[in-house]
SERO-4910 file (N, C-alpha, C, O; in steps of 0.05 Angstrom, whole numbers):
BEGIN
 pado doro    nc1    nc2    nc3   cac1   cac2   cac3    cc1    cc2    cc3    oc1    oc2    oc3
  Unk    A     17    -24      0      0      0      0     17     25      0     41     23      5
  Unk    A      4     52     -6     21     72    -15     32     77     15     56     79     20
  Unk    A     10     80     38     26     97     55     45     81     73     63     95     83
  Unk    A     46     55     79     68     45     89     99     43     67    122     42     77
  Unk    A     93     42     43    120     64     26    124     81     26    147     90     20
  Unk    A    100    101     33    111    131     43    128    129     65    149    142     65
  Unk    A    121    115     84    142    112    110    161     92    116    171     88    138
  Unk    A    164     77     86    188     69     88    208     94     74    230    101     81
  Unk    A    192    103     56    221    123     45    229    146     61    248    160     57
  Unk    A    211    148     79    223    163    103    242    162    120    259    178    128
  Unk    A    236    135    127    256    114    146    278    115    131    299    114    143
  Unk    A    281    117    103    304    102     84    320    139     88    340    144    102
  Unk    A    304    160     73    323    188     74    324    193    109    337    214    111
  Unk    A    318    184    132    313    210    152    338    186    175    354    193    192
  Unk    A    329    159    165    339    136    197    350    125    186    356    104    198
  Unk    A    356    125    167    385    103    152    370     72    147    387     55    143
  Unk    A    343     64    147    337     48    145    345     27    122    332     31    101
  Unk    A    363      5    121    380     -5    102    365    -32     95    380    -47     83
  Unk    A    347    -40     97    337    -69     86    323    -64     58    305    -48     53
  Unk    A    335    -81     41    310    -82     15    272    -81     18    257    -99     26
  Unk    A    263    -56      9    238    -58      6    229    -52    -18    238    -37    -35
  Unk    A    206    -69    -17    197    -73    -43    152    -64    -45    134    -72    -30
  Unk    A    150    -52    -63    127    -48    -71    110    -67    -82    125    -84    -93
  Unk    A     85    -74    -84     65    -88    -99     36    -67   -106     16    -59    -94
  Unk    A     46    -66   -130     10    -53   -137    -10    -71   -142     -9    -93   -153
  Unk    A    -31    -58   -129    -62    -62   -134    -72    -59   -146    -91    -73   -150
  Unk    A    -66    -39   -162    -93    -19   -184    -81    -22   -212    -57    -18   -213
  Unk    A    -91    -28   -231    -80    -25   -259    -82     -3   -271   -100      1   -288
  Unk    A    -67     15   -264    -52     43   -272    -39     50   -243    -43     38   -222
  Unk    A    -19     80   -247     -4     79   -226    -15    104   -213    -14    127   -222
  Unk    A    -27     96   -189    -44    115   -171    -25    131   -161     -2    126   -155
  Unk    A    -40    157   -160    -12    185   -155      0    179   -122     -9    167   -103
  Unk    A     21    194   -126     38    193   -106     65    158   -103     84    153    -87
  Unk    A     55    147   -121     79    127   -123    106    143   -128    127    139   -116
  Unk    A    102    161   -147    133    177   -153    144    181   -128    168    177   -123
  Unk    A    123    191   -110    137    197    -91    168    186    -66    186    195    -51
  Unk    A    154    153    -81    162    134    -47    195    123    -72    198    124    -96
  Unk    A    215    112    -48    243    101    -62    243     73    -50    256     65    -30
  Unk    A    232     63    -60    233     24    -61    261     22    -81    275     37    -94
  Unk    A    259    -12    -72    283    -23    -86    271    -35   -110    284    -42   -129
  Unk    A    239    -38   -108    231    -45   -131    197    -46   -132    188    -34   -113
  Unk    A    185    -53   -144    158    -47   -156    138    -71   -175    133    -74   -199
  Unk    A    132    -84   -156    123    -98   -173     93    -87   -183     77    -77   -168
  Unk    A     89    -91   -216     67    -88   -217     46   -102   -250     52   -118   -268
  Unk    A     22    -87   -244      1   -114   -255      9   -130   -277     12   -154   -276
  Unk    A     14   -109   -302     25   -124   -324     40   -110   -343     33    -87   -343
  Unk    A     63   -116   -363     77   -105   -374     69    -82   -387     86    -65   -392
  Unk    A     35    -76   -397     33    -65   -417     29    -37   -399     24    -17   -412
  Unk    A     32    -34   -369     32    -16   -347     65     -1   -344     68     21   -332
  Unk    A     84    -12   -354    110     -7   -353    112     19   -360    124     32   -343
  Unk    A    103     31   -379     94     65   -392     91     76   -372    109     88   -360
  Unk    A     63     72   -363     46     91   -345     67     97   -323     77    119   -316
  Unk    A     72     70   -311     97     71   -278    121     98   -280    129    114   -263
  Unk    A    126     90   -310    156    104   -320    143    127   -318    150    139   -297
  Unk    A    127    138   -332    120    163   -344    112    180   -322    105    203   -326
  Unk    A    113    171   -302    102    179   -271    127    194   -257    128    215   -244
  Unk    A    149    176   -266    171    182   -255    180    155   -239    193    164   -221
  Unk    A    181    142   -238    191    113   -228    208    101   -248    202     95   -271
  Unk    A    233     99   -232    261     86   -254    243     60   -262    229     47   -248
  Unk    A    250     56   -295    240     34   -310    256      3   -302    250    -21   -306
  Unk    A    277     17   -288    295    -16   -283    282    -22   -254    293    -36   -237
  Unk    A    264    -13   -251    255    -19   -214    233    -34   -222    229    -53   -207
  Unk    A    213    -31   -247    185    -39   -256    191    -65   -257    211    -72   -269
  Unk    A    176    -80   -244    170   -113   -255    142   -127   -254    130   -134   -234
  Unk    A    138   -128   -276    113   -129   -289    108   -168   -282    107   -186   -299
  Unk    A    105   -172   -254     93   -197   -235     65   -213   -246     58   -235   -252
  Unk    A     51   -182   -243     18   -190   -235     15   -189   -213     34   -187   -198
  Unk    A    -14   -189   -202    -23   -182   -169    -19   -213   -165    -22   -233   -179
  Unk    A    -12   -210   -147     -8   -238   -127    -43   -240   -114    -55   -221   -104
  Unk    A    -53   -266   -116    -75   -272   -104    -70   -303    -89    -48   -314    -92
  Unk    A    -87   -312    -78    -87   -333    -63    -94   -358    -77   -117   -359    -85
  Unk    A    -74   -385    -81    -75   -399    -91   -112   -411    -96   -123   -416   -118
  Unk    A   -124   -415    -71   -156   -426    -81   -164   -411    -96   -189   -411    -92
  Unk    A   -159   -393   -115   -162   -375   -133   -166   -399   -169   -183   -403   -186
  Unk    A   -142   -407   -161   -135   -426   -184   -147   -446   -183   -152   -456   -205
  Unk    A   -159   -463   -157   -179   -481   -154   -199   -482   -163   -208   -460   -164
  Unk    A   -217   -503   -176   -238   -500   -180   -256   -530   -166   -250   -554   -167
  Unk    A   -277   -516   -155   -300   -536   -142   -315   -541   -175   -316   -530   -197
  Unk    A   -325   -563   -162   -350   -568   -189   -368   -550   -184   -368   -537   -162
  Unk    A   -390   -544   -206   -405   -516   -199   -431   -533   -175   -441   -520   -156
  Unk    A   -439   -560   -179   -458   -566   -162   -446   -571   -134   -459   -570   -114
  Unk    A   -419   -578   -135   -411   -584   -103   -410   -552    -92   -420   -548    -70
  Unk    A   -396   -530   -107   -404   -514    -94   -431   -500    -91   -435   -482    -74
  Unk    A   -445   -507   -103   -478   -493   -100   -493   -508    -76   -512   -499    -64
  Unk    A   -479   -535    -68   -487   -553    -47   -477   -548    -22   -491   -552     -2
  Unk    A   -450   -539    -21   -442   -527      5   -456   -495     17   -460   -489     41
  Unk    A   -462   -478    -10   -464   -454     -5   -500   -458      4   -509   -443     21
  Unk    A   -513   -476     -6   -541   -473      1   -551   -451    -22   -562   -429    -19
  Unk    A   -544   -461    -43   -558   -445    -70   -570   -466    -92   -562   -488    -99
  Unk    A   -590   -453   -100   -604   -472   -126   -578   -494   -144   -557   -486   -153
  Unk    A   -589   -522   -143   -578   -536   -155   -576   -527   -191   -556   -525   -205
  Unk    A   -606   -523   -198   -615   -523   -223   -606   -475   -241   -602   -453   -230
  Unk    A   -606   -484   -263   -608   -458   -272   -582   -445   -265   -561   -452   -254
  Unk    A   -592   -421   -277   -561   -403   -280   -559   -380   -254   -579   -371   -244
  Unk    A   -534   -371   -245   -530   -350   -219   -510   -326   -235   -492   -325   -252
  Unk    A   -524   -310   -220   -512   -279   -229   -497   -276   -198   -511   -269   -179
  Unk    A   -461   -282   -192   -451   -272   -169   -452   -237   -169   -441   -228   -189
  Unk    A   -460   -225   -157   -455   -193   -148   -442   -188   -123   -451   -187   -100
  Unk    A   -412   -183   -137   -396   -173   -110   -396   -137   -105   -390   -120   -122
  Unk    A   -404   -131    -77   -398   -104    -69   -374   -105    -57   -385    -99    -36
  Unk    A   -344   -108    -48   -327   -110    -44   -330   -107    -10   -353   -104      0
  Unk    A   -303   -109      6   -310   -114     28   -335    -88     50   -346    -91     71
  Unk    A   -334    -76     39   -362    -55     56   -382    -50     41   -398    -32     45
  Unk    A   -384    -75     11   -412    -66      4   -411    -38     -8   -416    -20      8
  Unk    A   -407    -32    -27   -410     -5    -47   -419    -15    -71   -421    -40    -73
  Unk    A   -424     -2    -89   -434     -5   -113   -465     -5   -110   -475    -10    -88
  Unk    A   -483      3   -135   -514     11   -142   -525    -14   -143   -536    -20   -164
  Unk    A   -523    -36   -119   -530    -58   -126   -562    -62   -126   -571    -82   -137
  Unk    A   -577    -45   -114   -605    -41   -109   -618    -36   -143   -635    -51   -153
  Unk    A   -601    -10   -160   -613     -8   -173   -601    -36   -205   -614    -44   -224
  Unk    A   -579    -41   -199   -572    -60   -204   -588    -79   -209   -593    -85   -233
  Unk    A   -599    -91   -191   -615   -121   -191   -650   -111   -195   -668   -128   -197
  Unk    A   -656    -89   -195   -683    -71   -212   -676    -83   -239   -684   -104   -250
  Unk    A   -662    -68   -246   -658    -73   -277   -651   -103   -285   -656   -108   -308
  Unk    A   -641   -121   -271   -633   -140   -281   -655   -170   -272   -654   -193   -280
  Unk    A   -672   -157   -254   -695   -174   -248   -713   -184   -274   -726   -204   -278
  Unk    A   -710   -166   -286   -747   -172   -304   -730   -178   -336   -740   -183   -358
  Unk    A   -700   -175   -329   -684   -187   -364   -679   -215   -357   -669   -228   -375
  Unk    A   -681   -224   -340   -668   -259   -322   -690   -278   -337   -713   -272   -339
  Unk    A   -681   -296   -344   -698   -323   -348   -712   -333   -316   -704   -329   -293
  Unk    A   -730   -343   -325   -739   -359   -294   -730   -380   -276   -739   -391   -256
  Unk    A   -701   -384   -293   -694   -404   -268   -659   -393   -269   -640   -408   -266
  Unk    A   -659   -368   -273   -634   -358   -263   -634   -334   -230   -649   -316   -226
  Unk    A   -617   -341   -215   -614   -326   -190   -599   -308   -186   -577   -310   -199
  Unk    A   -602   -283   -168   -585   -273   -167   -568   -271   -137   -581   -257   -121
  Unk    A   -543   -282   -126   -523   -277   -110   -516   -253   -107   -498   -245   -121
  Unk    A   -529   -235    -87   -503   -211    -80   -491   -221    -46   -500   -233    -27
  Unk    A   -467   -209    -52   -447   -207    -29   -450   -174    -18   -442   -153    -28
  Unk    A   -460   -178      1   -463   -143     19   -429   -134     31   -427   -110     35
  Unk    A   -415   -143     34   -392   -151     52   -406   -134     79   -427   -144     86
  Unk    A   -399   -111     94   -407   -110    118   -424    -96    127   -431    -92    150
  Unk    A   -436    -84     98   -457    -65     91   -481    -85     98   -488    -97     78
  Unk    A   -499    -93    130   -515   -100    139   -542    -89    126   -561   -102    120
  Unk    A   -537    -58    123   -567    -47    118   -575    -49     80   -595    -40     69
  Unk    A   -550    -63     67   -551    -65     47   -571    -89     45   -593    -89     35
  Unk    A   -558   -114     58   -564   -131     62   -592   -132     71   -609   -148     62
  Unk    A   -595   -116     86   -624   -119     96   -649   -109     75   -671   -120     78
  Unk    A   -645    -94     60   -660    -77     48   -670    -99     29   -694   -104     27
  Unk    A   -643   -117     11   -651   -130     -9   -672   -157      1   -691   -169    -10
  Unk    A   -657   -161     26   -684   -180     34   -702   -175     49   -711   -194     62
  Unk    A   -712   -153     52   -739   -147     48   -752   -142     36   -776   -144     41
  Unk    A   -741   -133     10   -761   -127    -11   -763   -153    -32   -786   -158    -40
  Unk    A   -741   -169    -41   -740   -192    -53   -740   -216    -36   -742   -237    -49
  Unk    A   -739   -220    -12   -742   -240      0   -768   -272     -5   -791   -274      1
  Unk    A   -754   -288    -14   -785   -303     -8   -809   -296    -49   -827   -308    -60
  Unk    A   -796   -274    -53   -809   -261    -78   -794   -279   -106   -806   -286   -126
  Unk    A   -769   -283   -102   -755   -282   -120   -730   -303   -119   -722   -315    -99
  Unk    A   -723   -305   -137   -683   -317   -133   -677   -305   -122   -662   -325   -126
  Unk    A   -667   -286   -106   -647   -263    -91   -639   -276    -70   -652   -281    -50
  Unk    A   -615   -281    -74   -604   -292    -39   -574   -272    -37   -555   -270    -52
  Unk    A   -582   -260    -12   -560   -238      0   -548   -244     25   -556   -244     48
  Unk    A   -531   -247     15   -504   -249     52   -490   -232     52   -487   -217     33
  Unk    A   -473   -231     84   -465   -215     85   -432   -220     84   -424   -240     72
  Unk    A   -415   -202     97   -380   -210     85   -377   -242     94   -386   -255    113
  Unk    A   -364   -248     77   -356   -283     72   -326   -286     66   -313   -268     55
  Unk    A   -317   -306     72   -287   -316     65   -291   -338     52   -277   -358     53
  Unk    A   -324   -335     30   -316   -361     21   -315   -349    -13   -310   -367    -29
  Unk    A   -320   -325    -25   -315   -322    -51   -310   -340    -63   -330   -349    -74
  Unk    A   -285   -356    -70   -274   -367    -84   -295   -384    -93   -300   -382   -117
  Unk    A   -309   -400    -79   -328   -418    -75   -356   -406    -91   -369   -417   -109
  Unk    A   -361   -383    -78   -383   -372   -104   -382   -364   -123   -402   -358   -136
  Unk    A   -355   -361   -133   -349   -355   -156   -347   -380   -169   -355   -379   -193
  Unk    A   -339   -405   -161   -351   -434   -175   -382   -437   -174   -396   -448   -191
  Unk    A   -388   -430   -157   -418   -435   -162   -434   -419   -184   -455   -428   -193
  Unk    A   -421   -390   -194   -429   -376   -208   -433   -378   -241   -418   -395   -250
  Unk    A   -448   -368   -258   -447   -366   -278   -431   -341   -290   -413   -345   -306
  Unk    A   -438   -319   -281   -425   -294   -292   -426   -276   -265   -446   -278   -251
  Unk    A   -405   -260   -257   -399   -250   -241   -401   -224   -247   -387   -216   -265
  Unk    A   -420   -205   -234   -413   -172   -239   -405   -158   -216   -420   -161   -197
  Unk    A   -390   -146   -214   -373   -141   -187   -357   -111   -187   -351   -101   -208
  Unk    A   -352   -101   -169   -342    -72   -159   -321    -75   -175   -316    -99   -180
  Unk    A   -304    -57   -185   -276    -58   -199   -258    -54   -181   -247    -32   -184
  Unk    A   -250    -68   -162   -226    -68   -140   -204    -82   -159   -212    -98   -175
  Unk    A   -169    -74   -159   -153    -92   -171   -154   -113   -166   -147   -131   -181
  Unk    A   -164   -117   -139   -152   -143   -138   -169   -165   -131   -167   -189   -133
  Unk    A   -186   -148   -120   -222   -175   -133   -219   -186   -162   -223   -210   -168
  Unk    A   -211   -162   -184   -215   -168   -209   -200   -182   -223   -207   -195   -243
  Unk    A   -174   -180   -209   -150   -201   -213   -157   -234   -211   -153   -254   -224
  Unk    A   -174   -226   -181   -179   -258   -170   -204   -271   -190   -204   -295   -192
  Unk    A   -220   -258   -202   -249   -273   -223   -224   -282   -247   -223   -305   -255
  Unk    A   -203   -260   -256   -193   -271   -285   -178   -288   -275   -179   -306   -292
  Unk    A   -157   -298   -250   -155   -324   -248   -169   -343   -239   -158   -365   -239
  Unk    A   -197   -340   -229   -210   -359   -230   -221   -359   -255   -240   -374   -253
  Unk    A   -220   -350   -279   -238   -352   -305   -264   -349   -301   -276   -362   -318
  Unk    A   -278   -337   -286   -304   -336   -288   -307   -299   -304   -292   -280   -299
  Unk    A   -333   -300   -326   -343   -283   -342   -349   -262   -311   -358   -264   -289
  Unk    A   -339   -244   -328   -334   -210   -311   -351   -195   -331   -350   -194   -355
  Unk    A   -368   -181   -311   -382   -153   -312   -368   -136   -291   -366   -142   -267
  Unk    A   -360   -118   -299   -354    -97   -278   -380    -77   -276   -398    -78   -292
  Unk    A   -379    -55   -249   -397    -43   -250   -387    -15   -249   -364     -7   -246
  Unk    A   -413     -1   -252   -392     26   -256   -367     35   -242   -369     31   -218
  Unk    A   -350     42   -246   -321     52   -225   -339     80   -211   -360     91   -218
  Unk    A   -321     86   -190   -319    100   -183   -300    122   -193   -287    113   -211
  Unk    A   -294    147   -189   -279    153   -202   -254    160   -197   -249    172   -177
  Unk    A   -230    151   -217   -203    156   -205   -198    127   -213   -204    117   -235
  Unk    A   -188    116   -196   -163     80   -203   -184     58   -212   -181     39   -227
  Unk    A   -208     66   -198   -232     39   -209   -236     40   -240   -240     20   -253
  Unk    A   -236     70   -255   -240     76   -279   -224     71   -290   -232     64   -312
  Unk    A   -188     71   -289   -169     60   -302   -168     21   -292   -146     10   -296
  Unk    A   -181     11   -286   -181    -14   -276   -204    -29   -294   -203    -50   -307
  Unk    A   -224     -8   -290   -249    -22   -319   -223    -15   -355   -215    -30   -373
  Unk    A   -219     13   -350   -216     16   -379   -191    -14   -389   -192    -27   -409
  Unk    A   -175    -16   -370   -149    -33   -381   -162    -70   -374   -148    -89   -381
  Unk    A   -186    -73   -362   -200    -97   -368   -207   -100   -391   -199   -118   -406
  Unk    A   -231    -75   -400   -247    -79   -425   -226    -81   -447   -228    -98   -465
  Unk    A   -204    -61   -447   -188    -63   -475   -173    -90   -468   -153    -88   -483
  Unk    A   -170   -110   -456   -159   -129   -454   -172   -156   -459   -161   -178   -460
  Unk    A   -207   -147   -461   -216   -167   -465   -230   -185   -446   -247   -203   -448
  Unk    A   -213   -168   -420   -217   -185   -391   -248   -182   -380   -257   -202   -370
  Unk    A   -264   -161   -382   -293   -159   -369   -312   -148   -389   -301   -141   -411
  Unk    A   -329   -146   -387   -350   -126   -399   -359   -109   -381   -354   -116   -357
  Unk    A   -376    -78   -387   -371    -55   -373   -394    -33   -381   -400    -35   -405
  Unk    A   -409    -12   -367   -431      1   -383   -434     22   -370   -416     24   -353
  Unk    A   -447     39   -370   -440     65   -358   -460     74   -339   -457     96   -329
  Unk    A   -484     56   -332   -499     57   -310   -512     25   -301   -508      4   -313
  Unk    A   -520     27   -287   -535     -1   -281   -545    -10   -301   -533    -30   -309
  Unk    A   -571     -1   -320   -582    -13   -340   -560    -22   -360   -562    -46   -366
  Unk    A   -543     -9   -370   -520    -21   -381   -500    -46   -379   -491    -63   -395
  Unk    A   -497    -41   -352   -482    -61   -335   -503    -91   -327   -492   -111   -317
  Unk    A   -527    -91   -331   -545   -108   -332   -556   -118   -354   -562   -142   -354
  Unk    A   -560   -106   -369   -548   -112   -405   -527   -127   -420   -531   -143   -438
  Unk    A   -498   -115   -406   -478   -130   -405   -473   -163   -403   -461   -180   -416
  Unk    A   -492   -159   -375   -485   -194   -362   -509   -211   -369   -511   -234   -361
  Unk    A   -528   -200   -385   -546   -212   -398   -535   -227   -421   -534   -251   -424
  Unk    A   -525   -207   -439   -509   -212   -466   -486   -233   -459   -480   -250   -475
  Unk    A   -475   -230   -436   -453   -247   -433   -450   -276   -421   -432   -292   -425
  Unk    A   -477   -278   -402   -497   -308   -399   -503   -323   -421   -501   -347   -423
  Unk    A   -517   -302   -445   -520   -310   -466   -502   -328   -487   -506   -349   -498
  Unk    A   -486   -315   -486   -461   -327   -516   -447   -345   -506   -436   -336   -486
  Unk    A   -441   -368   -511   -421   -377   -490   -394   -368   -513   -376   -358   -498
  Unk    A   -386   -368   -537   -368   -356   -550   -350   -322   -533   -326   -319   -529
  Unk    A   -371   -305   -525   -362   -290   -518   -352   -293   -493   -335   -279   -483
  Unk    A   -368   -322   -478   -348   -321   -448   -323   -340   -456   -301   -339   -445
  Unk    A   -329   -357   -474   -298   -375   -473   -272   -358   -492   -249   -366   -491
  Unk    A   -278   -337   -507   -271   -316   -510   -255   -294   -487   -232   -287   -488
  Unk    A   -271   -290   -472   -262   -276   -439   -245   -291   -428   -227   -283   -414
  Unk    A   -250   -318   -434   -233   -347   -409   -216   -340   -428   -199   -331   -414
  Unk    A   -207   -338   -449   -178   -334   -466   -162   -322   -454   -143   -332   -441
  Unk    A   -170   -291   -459   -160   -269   -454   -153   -263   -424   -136   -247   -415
  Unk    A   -166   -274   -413   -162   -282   -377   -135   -306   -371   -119   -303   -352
  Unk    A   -133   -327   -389   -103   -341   -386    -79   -338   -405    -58   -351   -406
  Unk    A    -92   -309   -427    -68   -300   -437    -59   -278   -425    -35   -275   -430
  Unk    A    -72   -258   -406    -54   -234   -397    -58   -239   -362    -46   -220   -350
  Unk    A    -67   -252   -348    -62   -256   -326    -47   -282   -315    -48   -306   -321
  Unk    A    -34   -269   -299     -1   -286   -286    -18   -308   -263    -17   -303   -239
  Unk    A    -29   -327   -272    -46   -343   -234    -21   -343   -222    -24   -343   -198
  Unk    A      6   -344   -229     25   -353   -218     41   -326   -196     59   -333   -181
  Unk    A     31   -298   -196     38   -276   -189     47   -283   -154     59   -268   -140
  Unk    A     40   -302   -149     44   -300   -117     74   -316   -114     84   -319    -91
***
């Protein structure tokens, strides 16, 4: 993270601090204030990022284009029914995973509006609240019992619903987004926020890695079209084991 390299390069000009330290980026582009910090090196997402790092001001012999390191059950895969059997989700039909990242952000309310009445009848939709309770609460009250909608709240079991999943539409965190293209599961991103989430959708979409839209109805559009084709998701599963490293850790 930026600010514990801010205070290593402190330690390094002010206390003589002499041990090799080293950086890892998150975000696919280089979020401001990296110029700032003096590591011994930098790892970051992927080669075609080497520009941006440099152009920032970061010596090019420090860049090393790794990939985000994620956690091996990343690379695992459950069968999609053993995991739909552990999680307590419909055996039958297709699942829309919706990740809000760990506090629950993203328009997932108006999200699953729009994407309610485009769903076949025996597709569901999964959101993950992470600790956003009142998020959580909202959706099951109003879809509860009505609908496919099943909402929990933060989990350590992702990996796991993302095997259970069909198509995943999810917050543009680096490194959530990292973890769907090494698990190969079809990516919708949702709108970014603005700043590093918006350079994180744009260098997905030109890569092939997610699909992307500029409001909810878009972004629900998206993962319709992308349920749909299976060409366009085994297409995505390409481009997901040609530019991402599973091996980054």
């Amino acid at each position: 993270h930026l600010f514990p390299a801010e205070a290593l390069t402190h330690l390094r000009r002010r206390a003589g601090l002499d041990v090799p330290c080293y950086a890892i980026a998150t975000d696919y582009t280089c979020i401001p204030f990296w110029e700032e910090t003096e590591l011994d090196r930098y790892m970051i997402p992927h080669r075609d990022l080497i520009s941006d790092f440099a152009g920032k001001g970061l010596a090019k012999e420090k860049l090393i284009p790794t990939g985000i390191p994620v956690s091996p059950r990343f690379r695992q895969h459950v069968p999609k029914e053993e995991a739909r059997a552990a999680l307590g989700l419909p055996a039958e039909g297709t699942i829309y995973l919706v990740m809000t990242g760990s506090m629950g952000f993203g328009n997932v309310k108006e999200l699953t509006e729009r994407l309610l009445p485009m769903m076949p009848r025996d597709t569901a939709i999964v959101a993950l609240c992470g600790t956003n309770d009142e998020l959580r609460a909202e959706l099951e009250k109003k879809y509860g019992g009505k609908c496919r909608m099943f909402a929990t709240g933060y989990t350590t079991r992702v990996s796991e619903y993302m095997d259970a999943a069909d198509v995943l539409i999810s917050k543009p965190g680096g490194l959530s987004s990292t973890e769907a293209a090494v698990k190969e599961i079809a990516l919708v991103h949702m709108s970014p926020l603005p700043g590093w989430e918006e350079e994180n959708v744009r260098f997905f979409v030109k890569h092939g890695l997610s699909l992307s839209g500029r409001n909810a109805a878009e972004n629900a559009a998206a993962a319709v079209k992308l349920l749909s084709s299976e060409a366009e998701r085994e297409h995505m599963h390409s481009c997901q084991r040609q530019e991402i490293n599973k091996y980054a850790a």
